[in-house]
ROTOR-277389 format. One record per residue (C-alpha): residue in three letters; residue number from 0; x, y, z. Coordinates in steps of 0.2 Angstrom, whole numbers. Layout:
# ROTOR-277389
[r 'ALA',NUM,[X,Y,Z]]
...
This chain:
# ROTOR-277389
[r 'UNK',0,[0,0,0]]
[r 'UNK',1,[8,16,-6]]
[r 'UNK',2,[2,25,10]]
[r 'UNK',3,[14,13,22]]
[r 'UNK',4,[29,14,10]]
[r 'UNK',5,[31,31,11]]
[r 'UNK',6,[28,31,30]]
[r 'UNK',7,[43,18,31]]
[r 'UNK',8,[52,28,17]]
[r 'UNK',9,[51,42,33]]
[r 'UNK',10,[55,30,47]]
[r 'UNK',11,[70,24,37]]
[r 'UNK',12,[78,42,36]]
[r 'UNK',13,[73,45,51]]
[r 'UNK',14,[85,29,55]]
[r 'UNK',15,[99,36,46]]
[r 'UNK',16,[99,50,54]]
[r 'UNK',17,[91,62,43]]
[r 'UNK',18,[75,73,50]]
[r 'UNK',19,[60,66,58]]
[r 'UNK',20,[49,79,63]]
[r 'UNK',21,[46,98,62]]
[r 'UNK',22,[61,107,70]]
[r 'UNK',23,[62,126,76]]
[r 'UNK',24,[68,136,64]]
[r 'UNK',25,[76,153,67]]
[r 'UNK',26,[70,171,64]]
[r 'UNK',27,[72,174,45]]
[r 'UNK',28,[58,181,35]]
[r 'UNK',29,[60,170,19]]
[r 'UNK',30,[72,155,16]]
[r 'UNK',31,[81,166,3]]
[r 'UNK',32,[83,178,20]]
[r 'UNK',33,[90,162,30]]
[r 'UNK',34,[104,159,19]]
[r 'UNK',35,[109,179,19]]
[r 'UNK',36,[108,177,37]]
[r 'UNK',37,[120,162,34]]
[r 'UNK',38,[130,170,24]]
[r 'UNK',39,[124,160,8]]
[r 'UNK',40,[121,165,-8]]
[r 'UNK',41,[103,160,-14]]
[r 'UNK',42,[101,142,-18]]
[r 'UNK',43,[91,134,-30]]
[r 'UNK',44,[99,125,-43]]
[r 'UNK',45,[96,108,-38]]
[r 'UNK',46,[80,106,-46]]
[r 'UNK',47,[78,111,-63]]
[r 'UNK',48,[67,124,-68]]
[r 'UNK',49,[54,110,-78]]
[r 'UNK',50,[52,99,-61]]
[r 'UNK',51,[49,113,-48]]
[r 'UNK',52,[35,120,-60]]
[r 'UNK',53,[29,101,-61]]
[r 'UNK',54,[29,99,-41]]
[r 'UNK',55,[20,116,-40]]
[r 'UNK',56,[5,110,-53]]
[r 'UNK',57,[3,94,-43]]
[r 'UNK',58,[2,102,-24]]
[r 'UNK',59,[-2,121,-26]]
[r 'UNK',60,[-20,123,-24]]
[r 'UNK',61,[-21,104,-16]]
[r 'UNK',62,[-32,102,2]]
[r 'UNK',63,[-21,94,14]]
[r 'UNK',64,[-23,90,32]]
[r 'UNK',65,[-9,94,46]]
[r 'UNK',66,[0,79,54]]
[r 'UNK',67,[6,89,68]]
[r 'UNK',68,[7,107,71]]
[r 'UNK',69,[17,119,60]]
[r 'UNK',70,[25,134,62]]
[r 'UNK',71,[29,148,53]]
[r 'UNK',72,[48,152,48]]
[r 'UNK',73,[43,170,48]]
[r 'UNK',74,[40,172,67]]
[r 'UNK',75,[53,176,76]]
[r 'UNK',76,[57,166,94]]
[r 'UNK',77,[55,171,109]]
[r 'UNK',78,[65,161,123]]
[r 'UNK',79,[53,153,135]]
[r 'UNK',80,[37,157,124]]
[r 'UNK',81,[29,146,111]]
[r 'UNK',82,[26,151,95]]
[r 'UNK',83,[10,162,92]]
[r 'UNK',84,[9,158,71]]
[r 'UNK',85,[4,140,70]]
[r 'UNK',86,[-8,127,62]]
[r 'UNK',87,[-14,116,75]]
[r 'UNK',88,[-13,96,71]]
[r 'UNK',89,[-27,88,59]]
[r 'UNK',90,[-32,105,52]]
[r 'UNK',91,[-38,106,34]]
[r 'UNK',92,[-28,118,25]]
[r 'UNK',93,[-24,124,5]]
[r 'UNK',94,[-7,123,2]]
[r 'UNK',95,[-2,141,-8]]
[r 'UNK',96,[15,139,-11]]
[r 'UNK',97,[30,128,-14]]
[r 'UNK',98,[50,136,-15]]
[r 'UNK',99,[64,128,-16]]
[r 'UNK',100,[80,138,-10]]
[r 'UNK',101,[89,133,3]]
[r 'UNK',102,[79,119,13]]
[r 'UNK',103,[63,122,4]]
[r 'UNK',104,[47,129,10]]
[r 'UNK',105,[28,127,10]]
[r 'UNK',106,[16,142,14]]
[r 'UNK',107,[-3,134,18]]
[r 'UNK',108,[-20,144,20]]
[r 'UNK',109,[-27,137,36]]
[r 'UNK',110,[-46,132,29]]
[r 'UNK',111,[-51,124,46]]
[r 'UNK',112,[-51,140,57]]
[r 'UNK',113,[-58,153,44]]
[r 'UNK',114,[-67,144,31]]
[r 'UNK',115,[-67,150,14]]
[r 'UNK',116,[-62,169,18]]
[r 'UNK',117,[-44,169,26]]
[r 'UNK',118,[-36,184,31]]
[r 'UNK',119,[-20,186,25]]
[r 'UNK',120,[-11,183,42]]
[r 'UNK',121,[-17,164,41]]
[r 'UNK',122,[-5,160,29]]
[r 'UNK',123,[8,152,36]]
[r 'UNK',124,[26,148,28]]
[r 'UNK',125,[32,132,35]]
[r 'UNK',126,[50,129,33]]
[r 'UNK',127,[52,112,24]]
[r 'UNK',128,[70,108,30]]
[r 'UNK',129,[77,96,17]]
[r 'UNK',130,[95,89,16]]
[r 'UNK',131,[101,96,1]]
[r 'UNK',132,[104,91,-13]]
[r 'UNK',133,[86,94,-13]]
[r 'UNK',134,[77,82,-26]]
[r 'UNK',135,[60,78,-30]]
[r 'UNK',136,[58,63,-19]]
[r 'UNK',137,[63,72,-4]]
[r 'UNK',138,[50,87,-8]]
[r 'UNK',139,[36,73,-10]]
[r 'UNK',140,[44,63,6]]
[r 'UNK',141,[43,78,15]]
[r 'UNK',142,[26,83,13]]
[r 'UNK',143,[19,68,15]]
[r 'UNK',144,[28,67,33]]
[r 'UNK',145,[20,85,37]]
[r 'UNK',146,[3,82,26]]
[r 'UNK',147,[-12,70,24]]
[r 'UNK',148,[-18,72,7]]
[r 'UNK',149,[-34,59,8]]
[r 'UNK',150,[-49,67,19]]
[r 'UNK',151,[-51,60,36]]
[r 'UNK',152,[-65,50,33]]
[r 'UNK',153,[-59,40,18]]
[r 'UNK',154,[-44,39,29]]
[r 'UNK',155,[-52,30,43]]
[r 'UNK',156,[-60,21,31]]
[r 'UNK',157,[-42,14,26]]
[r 'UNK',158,[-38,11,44]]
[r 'UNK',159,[-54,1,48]]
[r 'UNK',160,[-48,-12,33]]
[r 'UNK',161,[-30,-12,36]]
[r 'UNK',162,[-30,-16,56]]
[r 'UNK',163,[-50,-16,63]]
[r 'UNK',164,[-61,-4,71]]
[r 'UNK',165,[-51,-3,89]]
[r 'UNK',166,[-36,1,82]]
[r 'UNK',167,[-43,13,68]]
[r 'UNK',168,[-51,22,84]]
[r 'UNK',169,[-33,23,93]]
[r 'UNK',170,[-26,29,76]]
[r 'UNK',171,[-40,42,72]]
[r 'UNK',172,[-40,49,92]]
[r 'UNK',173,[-20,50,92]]
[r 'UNK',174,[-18,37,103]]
[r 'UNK',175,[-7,21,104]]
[r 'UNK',176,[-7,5,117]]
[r 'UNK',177,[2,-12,119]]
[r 'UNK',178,[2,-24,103]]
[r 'UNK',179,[-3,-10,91]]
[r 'UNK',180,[3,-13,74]]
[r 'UNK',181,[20,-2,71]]
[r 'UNK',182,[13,6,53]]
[r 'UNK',183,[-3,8,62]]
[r 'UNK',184,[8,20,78]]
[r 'UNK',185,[17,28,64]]
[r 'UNK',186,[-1,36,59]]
[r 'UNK',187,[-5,39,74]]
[r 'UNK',188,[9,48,81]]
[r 'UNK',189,[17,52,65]]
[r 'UNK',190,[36,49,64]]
[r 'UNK',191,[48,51,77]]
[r 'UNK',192,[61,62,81]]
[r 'UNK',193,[75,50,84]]
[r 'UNK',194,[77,31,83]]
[r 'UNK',195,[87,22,95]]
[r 'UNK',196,[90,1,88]]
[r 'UNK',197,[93,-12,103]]
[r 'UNK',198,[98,-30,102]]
[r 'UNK',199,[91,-38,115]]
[r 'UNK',200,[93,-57,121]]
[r 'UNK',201,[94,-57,101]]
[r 'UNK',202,[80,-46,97]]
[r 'UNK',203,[78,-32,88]]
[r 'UNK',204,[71,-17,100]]
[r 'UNK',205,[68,-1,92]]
[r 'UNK',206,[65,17,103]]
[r 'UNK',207,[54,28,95]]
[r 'UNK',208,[56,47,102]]
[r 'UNK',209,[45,60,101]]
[r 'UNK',210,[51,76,107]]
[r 'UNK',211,[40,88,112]]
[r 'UNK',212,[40,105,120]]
[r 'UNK',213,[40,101,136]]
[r 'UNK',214,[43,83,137]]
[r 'UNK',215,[49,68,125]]
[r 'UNK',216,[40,53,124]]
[r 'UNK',217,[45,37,120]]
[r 'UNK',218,[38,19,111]]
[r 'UNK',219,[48,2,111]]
[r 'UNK',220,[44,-9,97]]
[r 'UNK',221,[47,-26,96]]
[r 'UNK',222,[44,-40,82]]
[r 'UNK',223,[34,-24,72]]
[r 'UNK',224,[21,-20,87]]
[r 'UNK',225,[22,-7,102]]
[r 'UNK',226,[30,-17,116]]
[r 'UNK',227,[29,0,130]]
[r 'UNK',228,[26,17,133]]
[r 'UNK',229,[34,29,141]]
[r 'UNK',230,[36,48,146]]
C-alpha cells in the first residue's frame, strides 16, 4: 500500500539520521533571508526549472490536512514562549505555495479556522528543511511526513480495513497502546524524532522518540508491534 511505504520511506531516514519531525527554525523572513543570514548566496539550482514547475502544478491549490502542528519560519522566537503563528494538528488547510532555495518551504491557507475567507495573516510559511541536494523525492517525502492528502474519513476508512475498528479508533484519536501494529503507531503519532536500535537477548528493539516542548516521549517496538510506553 503506497500509504505505508512512504511512512517507512520516513521511518528509514529518520533511521539514518536524517530529520524526523518539524524542527524550530530561526527568525528569517523567507528562506532566501535564511541563507543571507547564513552567509549563503541564494540556492536553487538543484532542481531544474521543468520539475519545480511540475511539483507546484501537482500540490499548489491541493487540500491537505496537518500531521502535527506547524509553524511559521517567519516568526521570530522568543526564549521561553511558544510560538504564536501556528496550524494546529489535523487541520484542513490549502497549500499556496511551494519554494525551493535553501531547505525548501511550503506556505498553507489554514481552511479549518476561517473557512473560505482567510485573512492574509493565516497564511503560514512552513519551513520544509530538506537535506540538500534537494530532489524531487525528498520534496514529495517531506510533505507527506508533514501532510495528509486523503480526507479524514476516507482515511479512517483505510484504517478500519488495514488493522480493525479498535485500532482505527486509537489511530483516528492519536492514541497508541500495547500490541498495536507499528505502521498503524506511525499514523497515529506520525514519525519520530530520533530512533534508537537495541539488540536484545537477540531481538531487535527499536526506541521511537517524540520530542516535544516540554517533554519527549518514547515507544519500544518489538517484532513490528508497540512493546511499552513511556514519558
Amino acid at each position: 500500500m503506497k500509504r505505508l511505504v512512504i511512512l517507512f520511506a520516513l521511518l528509514g531516514m529518520v533511521a539514518l539520521g536524517c530529520s524526523g519531525g518539524d524542527k524550530g527554525s530561526t527568525a528569517a523572513s523567507s528562506p532566501e533571508q535564511e541563507e543571507e543570514v547564513l552567509g549563503h548566496p541564494a540556492i536553487g539550482k538543484d532542481l531544474d526549472l521543468g520539475e519545480q514547475a511540475r511539483l507546484k502544478d501537482l500540490y499548489v491549490g491541493r487540500h491537505a490536512w496537518t500531521r502535527g502542528t506547524i509553524d511559521d519560519l517567519t516568526e521570530r522566537e522568543v526564549p521561553g514562549e511558544p510560538k504564536k503563528k501556528i496550524v494546529p494538528r489535523d487541520t484542513k488547510v490549502e497549500i499556496f505555495d511551494l519554494t525551493f532555495s535553501y531547505t525548501g518551504a511550503v506556505t498553507v491557507i489554514d481552511k479549518g479556522t476561517y473557512g473560505g475567507n482567510i485573512p492574509k495573516r493565516r497564511k503560514i510559511t512552513h519551513g520544509l528543511h530538506i537535506e540538500r541536494p534537494m530532489t524531487v523525492d525528498k520534496v514529495e517525502t517531506k510533505l507527506a511526513q508533514i501532510f495528509w492528502f486523503k480526507d479524514p474519513t476516507l482515511r479512517q476508512i483505510d484504517y478500519i480495513r488495514d488493522w480493525g475498528k479498535k485500532t482505527a479508533r486509537a489511530v483516528v484519536n492519536h492514541e497508541v497502546f500495547i500490541g498495536m501494529p507499528a505502521e498503524a503507531a506511525l499514523e497515529s503519532w506520525g514519525i519520530p524524532t530520533s530512533i534508537r536500535t537495541f539488540d536484545i537477548g537477540g531481538n531487535r528493539e527499536e526506541q521511537w522518540a517524540y520530542k516535544e516542548t516540554q517533554r519527549t516521549k518514547y515507544l519500544y517496538i518489538v517484532q513490528g508491534k508497540v512493546a511499552k510506553q513511556e514519558e
